[in-house]
mmJSON file of the N, C-alpha and C atoms, coordinates in Angstrom:
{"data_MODEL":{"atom_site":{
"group_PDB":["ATOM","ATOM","ATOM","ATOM","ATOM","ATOM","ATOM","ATOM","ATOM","ATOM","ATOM","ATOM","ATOM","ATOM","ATOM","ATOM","ATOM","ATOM","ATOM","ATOM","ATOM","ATOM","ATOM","ATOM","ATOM","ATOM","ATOM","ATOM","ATOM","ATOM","ATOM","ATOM","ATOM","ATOM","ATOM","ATOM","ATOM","ATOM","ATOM","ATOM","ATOM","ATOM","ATOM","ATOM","ATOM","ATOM","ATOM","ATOM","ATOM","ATOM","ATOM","ATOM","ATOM","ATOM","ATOM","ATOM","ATOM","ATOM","ATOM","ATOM","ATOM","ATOM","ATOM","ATOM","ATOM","ATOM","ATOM","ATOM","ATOM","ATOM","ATOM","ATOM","ATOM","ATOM","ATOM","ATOM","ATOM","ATOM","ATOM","ATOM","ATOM","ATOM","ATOM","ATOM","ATOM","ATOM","ATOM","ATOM","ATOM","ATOM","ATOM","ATOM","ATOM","ATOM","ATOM","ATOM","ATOM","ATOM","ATOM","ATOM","ATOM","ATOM","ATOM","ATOM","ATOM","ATOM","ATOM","ATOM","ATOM","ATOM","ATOM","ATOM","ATOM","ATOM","ATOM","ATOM","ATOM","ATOM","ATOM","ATOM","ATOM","ATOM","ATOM","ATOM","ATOM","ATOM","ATOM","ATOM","ATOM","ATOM","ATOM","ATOM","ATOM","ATOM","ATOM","ATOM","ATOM","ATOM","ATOM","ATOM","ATOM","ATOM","ATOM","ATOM","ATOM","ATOM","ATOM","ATOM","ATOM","ATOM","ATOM","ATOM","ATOM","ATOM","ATOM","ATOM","ATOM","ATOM","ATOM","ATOM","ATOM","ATOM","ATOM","ATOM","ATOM","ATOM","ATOM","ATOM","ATOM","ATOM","ATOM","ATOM","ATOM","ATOM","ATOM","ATOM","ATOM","ATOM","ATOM","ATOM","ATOM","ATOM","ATOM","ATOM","ATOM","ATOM","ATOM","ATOM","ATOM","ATOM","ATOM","ATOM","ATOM","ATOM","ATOM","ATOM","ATOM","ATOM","ATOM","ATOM","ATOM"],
"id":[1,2,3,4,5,6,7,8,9,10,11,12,13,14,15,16,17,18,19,20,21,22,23,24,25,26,27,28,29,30,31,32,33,34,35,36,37,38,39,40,41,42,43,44,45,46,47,48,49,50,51,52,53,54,55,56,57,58,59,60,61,62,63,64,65,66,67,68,69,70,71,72,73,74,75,76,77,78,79,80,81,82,83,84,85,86,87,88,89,90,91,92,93,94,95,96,97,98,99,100,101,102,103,104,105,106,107,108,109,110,111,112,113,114,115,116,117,118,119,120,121,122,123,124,125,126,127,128,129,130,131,132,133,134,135,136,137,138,139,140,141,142,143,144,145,146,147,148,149,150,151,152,153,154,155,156,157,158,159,160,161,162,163,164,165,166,167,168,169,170,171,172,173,174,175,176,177,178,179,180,181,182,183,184,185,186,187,188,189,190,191,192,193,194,195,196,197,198,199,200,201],
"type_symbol":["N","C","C","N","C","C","N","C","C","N","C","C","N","C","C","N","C","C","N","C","C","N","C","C","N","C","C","N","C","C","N","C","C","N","C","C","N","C","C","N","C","C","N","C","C","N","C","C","N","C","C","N","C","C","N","C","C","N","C","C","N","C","C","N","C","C","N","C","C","N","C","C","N","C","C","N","C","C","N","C","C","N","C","C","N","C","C","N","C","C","N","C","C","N","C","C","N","C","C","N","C","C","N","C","C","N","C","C","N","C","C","N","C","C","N","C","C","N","C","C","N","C","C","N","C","C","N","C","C","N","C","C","N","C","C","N","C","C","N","C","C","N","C","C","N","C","C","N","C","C","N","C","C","N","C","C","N","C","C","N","C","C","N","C","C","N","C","C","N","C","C","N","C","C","N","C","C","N","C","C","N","C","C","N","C","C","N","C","C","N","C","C","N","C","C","N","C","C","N","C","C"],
"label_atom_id":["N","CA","C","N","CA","C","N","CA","C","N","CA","C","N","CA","C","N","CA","C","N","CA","C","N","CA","C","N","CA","C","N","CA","C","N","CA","C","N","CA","C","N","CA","C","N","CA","C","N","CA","C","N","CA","C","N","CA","C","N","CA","C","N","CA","C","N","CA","C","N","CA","C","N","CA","C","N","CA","C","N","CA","C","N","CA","C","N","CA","C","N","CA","C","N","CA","C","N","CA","C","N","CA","C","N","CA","C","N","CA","C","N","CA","C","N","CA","C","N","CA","C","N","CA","C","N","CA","C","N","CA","C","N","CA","C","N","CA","C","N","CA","C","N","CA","C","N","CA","C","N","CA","C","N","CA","C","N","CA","C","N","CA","C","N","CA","C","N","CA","C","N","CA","C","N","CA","C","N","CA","C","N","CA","C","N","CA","C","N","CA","C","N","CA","C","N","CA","C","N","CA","C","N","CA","C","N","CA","C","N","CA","C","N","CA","C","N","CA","C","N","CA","C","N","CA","C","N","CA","C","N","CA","C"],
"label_alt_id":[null,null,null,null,null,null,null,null,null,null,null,null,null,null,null,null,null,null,null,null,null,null,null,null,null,null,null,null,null,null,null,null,null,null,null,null,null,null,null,null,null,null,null,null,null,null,null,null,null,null,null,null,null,null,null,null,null,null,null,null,null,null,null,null,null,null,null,null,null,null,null,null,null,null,null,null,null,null,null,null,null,null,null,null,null,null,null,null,null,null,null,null,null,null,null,null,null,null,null,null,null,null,null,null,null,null,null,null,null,null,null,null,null,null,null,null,null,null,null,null,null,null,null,null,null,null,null,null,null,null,null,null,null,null,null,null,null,null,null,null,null,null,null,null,null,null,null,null,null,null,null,null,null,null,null,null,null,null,null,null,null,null,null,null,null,null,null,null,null,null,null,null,null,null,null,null,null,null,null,null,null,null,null,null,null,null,null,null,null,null,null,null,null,null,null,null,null,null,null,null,null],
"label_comp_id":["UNK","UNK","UNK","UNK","UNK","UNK","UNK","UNK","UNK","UNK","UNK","UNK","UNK","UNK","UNK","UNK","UNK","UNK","UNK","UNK","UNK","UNK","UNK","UNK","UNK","UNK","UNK","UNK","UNK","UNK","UNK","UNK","UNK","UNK","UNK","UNK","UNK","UNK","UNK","UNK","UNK","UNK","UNK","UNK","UNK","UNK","UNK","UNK","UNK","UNK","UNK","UNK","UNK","UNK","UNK","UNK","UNK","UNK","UNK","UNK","UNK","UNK","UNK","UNK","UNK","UNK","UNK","UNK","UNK","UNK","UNK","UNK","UNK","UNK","UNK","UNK","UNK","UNK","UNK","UNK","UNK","UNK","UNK","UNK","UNK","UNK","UNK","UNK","UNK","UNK","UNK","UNK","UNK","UNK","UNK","UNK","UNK","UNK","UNK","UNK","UNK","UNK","UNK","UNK","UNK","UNK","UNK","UNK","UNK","UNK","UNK","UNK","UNK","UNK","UNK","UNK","UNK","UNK","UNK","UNK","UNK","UNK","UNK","UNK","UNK","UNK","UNK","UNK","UNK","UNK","UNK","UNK","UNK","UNK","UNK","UNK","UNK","UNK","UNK","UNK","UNK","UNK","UNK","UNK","UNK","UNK","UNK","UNK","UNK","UNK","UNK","UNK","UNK","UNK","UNK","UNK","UNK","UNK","UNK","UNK","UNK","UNK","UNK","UNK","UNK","UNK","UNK","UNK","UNK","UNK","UNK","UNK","UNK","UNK","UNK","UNK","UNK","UNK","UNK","UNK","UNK","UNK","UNK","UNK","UNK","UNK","UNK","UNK","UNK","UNK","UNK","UNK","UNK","UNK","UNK","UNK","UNK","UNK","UNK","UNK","UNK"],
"label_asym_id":["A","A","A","A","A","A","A","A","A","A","A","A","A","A","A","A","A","A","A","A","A","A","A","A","A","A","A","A","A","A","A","A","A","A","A","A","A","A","A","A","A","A","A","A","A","A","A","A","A","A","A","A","A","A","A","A","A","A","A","A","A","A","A","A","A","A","A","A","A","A","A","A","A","A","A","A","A","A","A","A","A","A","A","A","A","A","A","A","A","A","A","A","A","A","A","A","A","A","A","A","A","A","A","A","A","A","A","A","A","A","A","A","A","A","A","A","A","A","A","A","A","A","A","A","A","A","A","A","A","A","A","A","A","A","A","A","A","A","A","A","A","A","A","A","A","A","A","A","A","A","A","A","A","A","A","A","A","A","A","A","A","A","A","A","A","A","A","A","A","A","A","A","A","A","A","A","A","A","A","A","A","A","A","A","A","A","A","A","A","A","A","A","A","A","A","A","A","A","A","A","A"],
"label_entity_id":["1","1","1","1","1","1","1","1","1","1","1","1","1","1","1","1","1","1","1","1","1","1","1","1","1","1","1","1","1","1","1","1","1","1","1","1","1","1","1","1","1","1","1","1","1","1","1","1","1","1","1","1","1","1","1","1","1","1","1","1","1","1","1","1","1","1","1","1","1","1","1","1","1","1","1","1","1","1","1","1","1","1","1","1","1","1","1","1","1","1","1","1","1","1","1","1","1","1","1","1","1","1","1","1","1","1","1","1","1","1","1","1","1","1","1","1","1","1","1","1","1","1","1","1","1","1","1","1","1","1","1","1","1","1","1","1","1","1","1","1","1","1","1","1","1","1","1","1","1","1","1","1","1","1","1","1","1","1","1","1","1","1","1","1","1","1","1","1","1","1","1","1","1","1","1","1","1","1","1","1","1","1","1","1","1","1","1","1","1","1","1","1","1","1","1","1","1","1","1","1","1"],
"label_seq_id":[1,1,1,2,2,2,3,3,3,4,4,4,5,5,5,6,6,6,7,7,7,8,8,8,9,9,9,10,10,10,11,11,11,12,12,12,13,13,13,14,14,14,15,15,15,16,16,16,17,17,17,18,18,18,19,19,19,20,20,20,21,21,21,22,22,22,23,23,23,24,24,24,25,25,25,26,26,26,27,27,27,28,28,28,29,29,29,30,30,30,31,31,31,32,32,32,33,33,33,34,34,34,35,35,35,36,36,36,37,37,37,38,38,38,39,39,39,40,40,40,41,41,41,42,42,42,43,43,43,44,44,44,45,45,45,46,46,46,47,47,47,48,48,48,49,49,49,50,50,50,51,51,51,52,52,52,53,53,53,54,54,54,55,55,55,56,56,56,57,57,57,58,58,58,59,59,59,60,60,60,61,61,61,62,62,62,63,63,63,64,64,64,65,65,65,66,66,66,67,67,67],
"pdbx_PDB_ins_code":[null,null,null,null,null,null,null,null,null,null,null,null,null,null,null,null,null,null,null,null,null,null,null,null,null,null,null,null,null,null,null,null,null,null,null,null,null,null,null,null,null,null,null,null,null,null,null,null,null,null,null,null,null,null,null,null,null,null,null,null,null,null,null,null,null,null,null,null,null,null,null,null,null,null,null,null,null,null,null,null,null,null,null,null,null,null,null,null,null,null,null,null,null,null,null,null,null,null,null,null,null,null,null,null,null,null,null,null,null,null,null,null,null,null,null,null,null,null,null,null,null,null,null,null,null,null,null,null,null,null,null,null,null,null,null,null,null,null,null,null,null,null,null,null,null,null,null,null,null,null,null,null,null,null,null,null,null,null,null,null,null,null,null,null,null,null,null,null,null,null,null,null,null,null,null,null,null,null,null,null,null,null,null,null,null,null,null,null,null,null,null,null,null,null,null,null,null,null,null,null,null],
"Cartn_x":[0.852,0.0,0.892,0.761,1.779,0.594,-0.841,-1.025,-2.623,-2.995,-4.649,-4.726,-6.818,-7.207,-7.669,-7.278,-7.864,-9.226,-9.914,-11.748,-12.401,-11.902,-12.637,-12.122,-10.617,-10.935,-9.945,-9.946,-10.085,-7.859,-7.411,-6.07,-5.161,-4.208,-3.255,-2.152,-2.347,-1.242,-0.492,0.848,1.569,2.202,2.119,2.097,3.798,4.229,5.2,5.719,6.708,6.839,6.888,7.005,7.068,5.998,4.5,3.461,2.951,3.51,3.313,1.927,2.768,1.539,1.851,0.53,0.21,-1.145,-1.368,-2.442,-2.156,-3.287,-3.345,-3.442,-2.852,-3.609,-2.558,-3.455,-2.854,-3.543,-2.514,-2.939,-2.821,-3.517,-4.042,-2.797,-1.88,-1.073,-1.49,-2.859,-3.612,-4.795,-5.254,-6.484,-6.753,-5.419,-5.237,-5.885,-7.31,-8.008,-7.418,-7.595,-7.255,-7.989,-7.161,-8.531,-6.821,-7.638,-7.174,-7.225,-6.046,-5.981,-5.347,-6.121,-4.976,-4.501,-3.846,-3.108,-2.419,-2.862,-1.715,-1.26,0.125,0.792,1.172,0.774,0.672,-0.44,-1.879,-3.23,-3.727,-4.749,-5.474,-6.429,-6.608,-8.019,-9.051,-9.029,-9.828,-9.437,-10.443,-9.737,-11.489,-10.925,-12.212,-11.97,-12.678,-12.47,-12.397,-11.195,-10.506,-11.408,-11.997,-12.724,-13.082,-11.752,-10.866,-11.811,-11.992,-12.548,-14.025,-14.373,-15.619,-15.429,-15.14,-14.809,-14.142,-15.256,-14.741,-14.447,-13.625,-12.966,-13.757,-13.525,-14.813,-14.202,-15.005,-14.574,-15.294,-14.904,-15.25,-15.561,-16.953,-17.647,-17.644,-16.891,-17.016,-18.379,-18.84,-20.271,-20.099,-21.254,-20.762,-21.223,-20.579,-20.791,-22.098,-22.806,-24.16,-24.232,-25.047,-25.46,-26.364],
"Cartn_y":[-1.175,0.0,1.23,2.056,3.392,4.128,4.707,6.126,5.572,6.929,6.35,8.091,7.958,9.456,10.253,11.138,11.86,11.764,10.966,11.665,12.87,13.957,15.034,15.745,15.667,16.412,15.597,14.197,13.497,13.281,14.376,14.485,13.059,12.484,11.234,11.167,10.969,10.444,9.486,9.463,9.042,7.908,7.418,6.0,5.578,5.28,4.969,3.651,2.818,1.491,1.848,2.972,3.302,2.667,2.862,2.864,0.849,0.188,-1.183,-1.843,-1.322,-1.709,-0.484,0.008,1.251,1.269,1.481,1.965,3.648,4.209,5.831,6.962,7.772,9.093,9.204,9.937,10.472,11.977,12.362,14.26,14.301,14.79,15.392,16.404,16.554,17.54,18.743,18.723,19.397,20.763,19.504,20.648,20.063,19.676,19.647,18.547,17.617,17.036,15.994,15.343,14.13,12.963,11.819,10.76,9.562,8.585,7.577,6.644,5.779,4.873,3.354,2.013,0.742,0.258,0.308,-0.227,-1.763,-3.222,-3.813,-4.55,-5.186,-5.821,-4.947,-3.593,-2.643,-2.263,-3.117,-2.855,-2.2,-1.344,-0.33,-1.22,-1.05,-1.814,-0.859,0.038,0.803,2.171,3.373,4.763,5.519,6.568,7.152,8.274,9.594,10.694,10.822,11.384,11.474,12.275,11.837,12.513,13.776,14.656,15.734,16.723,15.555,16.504,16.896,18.246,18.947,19.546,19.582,20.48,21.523,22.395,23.935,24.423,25.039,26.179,26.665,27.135,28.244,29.498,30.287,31.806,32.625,33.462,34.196,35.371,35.727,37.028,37.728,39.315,40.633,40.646,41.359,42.24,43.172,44.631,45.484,46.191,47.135,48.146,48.299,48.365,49.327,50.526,51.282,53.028,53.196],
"Cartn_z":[0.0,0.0,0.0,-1.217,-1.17,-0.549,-0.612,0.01,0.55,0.822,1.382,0.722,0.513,0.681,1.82,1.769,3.27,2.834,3.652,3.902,3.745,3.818,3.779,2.816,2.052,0.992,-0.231,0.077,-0.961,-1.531,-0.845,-1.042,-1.033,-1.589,-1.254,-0.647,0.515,1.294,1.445,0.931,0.873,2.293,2.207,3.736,3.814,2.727,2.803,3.583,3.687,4.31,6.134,6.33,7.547,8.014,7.676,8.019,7.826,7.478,7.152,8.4,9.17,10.552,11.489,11.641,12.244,12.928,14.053,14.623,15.101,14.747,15.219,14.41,15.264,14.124,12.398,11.688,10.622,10.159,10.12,9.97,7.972,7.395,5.727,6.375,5.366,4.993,4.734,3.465,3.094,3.519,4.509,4.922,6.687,7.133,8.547,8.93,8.43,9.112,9.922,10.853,11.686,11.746,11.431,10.993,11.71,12.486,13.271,12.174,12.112,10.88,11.268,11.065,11.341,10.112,10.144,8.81,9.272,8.802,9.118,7.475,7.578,6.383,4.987,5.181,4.385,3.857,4.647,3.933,5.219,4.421,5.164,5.798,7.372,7.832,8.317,8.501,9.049,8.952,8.868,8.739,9.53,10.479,10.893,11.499,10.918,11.396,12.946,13.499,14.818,15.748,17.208,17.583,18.036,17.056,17.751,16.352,15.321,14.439,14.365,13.613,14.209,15.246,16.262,17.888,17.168,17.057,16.82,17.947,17.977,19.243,19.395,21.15,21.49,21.359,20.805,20.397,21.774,22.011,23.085,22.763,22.921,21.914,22.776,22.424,23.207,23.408,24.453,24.713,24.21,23.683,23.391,25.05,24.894,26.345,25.978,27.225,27.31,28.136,27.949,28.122,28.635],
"occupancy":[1.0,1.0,1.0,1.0,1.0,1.0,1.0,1.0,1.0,1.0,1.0,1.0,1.0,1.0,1.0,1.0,1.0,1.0,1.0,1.0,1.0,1.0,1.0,1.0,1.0,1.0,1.0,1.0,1.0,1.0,1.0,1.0,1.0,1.0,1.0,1.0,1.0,1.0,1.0,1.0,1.0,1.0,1.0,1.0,1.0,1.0,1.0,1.0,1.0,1.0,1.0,1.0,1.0,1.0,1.0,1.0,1.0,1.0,1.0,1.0,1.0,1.0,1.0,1.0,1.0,1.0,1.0,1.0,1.0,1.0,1.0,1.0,1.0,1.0,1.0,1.0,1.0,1.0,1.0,1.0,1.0,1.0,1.0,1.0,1.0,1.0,1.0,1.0,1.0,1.0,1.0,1.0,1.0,1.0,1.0,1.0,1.0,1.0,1.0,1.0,1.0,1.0,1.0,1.0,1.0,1.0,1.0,1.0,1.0,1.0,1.0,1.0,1.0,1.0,1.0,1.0,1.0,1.0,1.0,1.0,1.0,1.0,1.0,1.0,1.0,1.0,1.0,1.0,1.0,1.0,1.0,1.0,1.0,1.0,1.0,1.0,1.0,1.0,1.0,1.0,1.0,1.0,1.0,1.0,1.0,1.0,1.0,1.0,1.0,1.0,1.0,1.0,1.0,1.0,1.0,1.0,1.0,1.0,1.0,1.0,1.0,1.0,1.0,1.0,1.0,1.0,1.0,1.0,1.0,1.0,1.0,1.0,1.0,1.0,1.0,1.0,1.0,1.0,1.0,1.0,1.0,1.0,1.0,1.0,1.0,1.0,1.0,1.0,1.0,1.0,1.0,1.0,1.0,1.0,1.0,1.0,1.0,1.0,1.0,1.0,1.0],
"B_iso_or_equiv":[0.0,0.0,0.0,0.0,0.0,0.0,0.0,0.0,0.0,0.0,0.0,0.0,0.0,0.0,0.0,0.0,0.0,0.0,0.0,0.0,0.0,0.0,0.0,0.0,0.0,0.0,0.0,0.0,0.0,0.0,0.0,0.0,0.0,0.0,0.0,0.0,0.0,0.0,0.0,0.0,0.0,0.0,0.0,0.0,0.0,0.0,0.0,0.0,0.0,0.0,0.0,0.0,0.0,0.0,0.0,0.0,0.0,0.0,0.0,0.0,0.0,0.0,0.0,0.0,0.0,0.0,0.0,0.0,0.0,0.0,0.0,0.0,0.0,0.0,0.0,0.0,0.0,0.0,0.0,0.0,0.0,0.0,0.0,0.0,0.0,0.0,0.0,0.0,0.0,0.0,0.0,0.0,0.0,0.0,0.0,0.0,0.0,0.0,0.0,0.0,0.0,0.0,0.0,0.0,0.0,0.0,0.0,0.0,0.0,0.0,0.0,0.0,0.0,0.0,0.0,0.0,0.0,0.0,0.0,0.0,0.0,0.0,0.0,0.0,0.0,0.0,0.0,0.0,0.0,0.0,0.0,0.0,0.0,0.0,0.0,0.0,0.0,0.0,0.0,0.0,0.0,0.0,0.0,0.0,0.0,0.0,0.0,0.0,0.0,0.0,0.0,0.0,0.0,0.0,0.0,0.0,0.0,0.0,0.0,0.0,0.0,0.0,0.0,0.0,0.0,0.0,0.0,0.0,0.0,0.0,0.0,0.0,0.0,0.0,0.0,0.0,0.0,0.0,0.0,0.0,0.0,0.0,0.0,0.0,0.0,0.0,0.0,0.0,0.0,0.0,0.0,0.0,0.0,0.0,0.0,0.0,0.0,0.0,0.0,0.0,0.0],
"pdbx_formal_charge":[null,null,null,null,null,null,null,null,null,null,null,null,null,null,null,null,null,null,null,null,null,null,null,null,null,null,null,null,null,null,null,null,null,null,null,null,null,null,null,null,null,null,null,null,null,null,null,null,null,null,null,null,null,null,null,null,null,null,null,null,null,null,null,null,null,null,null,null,null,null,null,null,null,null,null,null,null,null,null,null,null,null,null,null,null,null,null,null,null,null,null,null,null,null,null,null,null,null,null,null,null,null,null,null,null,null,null,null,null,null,null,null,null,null,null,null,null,null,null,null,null,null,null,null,null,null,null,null,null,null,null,null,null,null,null,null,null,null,null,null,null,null,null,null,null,null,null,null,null,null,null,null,null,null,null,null,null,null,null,null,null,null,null,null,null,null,null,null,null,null,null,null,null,null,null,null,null,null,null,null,null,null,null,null,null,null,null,null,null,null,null,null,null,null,null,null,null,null,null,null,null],
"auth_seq_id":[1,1,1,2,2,2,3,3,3,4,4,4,5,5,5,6,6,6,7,7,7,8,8,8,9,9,9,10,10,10,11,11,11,12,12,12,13,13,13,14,14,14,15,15,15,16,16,16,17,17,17,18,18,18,19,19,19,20,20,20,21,21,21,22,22,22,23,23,23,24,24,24,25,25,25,26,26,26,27,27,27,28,28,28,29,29,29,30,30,30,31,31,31,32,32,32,33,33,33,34,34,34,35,35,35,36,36,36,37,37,37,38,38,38,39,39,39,40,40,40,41,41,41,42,42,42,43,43,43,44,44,44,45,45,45,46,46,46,47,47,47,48,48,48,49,49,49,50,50,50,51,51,51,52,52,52,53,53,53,54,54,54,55,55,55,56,56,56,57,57,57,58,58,58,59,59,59,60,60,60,61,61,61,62,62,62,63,63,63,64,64,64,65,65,65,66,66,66,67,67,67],
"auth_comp_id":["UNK","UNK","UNK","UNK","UNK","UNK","UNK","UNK","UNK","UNK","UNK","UNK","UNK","UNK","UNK","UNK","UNK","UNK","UNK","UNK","UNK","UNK","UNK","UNK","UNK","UNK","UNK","UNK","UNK","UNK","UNK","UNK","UNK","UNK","UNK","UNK","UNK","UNK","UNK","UNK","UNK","UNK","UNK","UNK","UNK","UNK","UNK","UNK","UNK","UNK","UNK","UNK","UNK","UNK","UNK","UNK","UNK","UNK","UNK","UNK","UNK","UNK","UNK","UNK","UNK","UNK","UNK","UNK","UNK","UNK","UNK","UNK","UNK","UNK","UNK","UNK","UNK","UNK","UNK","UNK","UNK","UNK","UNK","UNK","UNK","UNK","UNK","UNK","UNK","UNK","UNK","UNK","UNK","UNK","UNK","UNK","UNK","UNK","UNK","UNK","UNK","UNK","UNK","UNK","UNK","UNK","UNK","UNK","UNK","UNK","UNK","UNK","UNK","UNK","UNK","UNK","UNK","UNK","UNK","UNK","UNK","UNK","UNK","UNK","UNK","UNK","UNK","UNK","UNK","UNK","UNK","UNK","UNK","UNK","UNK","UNK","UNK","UNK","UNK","UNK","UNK","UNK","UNK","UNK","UNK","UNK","UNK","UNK","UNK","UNK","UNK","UNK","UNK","UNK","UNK","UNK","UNK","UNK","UNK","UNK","UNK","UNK","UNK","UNK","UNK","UNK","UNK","UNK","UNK","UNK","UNK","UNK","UNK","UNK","UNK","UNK","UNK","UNK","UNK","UNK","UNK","UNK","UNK","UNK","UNK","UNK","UNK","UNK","UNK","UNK","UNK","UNK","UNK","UNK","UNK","UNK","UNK","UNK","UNK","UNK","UNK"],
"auth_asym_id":["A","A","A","A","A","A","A","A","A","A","A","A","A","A","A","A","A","A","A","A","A","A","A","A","A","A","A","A","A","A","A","A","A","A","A","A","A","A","A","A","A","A","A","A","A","A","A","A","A","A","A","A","A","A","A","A","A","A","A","A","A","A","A","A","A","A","A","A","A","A","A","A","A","A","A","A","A","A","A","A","A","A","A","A","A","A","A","A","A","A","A","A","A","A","A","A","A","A","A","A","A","A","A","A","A","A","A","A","A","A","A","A","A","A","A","A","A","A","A","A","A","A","A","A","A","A","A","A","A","A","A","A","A","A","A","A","A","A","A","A","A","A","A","A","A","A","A","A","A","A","A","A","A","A","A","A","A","A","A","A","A","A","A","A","A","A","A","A","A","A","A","A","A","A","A","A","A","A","A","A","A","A","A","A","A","A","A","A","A","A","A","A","A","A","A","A","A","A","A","A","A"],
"auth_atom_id":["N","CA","C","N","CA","C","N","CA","C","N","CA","C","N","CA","C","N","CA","C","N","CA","C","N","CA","C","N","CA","C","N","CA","C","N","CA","C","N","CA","C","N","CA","C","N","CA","C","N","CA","C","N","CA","C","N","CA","C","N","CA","C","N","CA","C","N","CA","C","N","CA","C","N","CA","C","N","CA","C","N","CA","C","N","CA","C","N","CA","C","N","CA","C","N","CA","C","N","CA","C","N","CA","C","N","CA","C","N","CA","C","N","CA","C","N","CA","C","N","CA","C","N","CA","C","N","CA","C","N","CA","C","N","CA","C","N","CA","C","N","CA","C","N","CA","C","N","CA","C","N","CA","C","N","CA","C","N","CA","C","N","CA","C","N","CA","C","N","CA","C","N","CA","C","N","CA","C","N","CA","C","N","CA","C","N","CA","C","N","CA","C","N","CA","C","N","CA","C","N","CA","C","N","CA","C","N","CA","C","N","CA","C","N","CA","C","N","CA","C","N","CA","C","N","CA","C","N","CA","C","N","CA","C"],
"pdbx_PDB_model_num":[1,1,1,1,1,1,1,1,1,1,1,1,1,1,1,1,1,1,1,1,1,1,1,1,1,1,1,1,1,1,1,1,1,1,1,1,1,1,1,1,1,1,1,1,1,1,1,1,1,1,1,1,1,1,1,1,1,1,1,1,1,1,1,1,1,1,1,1,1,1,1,1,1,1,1,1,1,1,1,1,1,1,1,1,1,1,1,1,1,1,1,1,1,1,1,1,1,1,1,1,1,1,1,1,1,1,1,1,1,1,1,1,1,1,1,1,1,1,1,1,1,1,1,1,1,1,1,1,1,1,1,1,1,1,1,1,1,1,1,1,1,1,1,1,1,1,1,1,1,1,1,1,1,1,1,1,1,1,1,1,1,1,1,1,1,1,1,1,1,1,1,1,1,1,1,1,1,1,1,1,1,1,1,1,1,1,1,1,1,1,1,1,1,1,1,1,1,1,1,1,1]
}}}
């Protein structure tokens, strides 16, 4: 197995023999996403967006002054 696609925007990632047997995350170069991946023998077994993804930051909205 040379690459997998990122899920969300379809990009190829390159796996390389490093990855032959792997459990855990993998970060899209591309568009940042995080998706948990097992890879064993060099075949992909499973790939699933990381539960880290979607959790938008909380933004912290000024008040405006009142009068």
């Amino acid at each position: 197995m040379n690459n997998v696609h990122c899920m969300f925007c379809g990009h190829a990632i390159d796996l390389g023999d490093a990855y032959n047997d792997y459990e855990g995350p993998l970060r899209c170069s591309v568009c940042k996403s995080l998706m948990m991946v097992r890879v064993e023998q060099g075949h992909l077994r499973s790939m699933a967006a990381s539960p880290q993804v979607g959790a938008a930051p909380k933004v912290q909205r000024s008040q405006s002054p009142t009068t």
